[in-house]
C-alpha positions as CSV (number, residue, x, y, z in Angstrom):
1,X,71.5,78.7,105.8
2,X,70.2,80.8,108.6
3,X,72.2,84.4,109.6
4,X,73.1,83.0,113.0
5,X,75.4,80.0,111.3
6,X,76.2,82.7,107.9
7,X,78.1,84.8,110.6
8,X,79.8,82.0,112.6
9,X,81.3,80.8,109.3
10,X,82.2,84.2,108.1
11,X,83.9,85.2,111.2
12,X,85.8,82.0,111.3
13,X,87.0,82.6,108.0
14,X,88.4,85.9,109.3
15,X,89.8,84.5,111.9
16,X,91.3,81.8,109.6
17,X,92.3,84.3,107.2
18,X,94.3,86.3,110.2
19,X,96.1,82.9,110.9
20,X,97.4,82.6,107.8
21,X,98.6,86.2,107.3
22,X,100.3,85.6,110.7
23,X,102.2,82.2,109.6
24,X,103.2,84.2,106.5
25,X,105.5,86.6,107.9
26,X,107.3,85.8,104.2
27,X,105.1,88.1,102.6
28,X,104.5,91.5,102.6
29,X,102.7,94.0,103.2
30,X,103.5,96.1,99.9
31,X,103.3,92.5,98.2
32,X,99.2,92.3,99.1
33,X,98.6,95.3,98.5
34,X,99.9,95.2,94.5
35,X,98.3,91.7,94.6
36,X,95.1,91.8,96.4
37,X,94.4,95.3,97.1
38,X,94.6,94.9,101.0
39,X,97.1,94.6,103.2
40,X,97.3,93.8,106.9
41,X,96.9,97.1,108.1
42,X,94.2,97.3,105.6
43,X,92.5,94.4,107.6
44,X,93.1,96.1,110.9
45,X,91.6,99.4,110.0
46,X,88.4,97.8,109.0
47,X,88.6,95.6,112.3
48,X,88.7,98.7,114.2
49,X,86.0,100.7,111.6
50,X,83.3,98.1,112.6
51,X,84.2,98.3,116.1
52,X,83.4,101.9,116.1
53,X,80.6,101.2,114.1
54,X,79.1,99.5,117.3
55,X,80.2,102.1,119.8
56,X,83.5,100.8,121.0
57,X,86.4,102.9,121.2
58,X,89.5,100.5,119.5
59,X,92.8,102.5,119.2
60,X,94.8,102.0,116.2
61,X,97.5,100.2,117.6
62,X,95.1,97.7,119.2
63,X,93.6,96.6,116.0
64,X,97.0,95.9,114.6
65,X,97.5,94.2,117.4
66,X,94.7,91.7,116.5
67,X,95.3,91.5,113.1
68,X,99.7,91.1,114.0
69,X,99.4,88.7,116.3
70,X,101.8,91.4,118.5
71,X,102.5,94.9,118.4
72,X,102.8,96.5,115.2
73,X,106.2,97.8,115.8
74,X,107.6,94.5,116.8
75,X,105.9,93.0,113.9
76,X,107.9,95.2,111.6
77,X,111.6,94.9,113.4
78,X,111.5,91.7,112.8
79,X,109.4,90.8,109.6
80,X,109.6,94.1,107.2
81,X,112.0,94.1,104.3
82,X,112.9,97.4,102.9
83,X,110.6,97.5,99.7
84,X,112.3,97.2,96.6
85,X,112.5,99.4,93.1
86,X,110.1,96.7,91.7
87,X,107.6,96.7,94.6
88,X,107.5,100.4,94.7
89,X,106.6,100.8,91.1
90,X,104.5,98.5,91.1
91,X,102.2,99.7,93.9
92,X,102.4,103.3,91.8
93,X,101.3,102.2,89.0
94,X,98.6,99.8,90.8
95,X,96.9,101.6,92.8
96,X,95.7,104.6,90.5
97,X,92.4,104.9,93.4
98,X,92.1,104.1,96.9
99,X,90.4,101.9,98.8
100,X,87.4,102.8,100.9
101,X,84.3,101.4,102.4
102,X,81.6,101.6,99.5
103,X,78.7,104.2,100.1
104,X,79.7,104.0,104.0
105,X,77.1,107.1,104.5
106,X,74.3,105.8,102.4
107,X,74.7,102.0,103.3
108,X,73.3,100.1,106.4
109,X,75.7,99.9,109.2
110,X,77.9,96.8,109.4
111,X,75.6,96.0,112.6
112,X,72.7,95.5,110.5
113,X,74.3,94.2,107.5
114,X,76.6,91.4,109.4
115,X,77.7,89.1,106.1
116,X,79.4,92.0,105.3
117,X,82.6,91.8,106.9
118,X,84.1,94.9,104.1
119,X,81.8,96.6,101.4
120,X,85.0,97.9,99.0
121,X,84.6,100.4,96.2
122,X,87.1,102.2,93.9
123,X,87.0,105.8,94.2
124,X,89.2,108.8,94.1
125,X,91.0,110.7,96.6
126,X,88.3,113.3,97.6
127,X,86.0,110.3,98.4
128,X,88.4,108.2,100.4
129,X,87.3,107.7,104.1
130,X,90.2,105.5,105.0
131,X,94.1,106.6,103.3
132,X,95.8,104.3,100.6
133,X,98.3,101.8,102.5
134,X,101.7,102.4,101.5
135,X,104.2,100.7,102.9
136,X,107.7,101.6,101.4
């Protein structure tokens, strides 16, 4: 498979992946996150990461926006749930590191590295470049 069709697919399975975590408004944030790791917010920090990666300057609540499919605020009047005992442990006892770009410093820059859409490592909170999500 050449690059140019490698990224077209990838980025449609983004944007596919965006969809669906639009149309499932049921799930959580906090739920992801225990689950998978990631959350939504998670998603729109790394949006916004390889934007600035290429020079452009994308505020915060712009990348949400992208990822929300409508302001983050709005998004959680009318979608959060209060996160329960249950949720709240288990994202403590879950998420023991944090979630960063892997070797951001040492490794090529998105731009020249294009299939990859996140590079993820585990590491510990003196070596985290973006915060935990936490969404109690």
């Amino acid at each position: 498979m050449d690059d140019k069709t490698r990224i077209e697919l990838e980025a449609a399975t983004f944007r596919r992946l965006v969809e669906h975590l639009r149309e499932r408004t049921d799930v959580q944030n906090i739920d992801l996150m225990n689950l998978a790791g990631f959350c939504r917010n998670c998603l729109s920090k790394w949006y916004r990461a390889a934007a600035g990666e290429r020079g452009l300057d994308l505020p915060d609540p712009k990348a949400r926006e992208i990822v929300y499919g409508m302001p983050y605020e709005a998004w959680k009047a009318k979608y959060q749930k209060v996160a329960s005992g249950e949720q709240k442990a288990a994202m403590a006892t879950s998420h023991g590191s944090v979630i960063r770009p892997a070797n951001l410093v040492k490794a090529r820059p998105l731009a020249a590295n294009a299939s990859r859409l996140v590079r993820l490592a585990i590491g510990n909170n003196r070596d985290a470049e973006f915060a935990r999500c936490v969404h109690a």
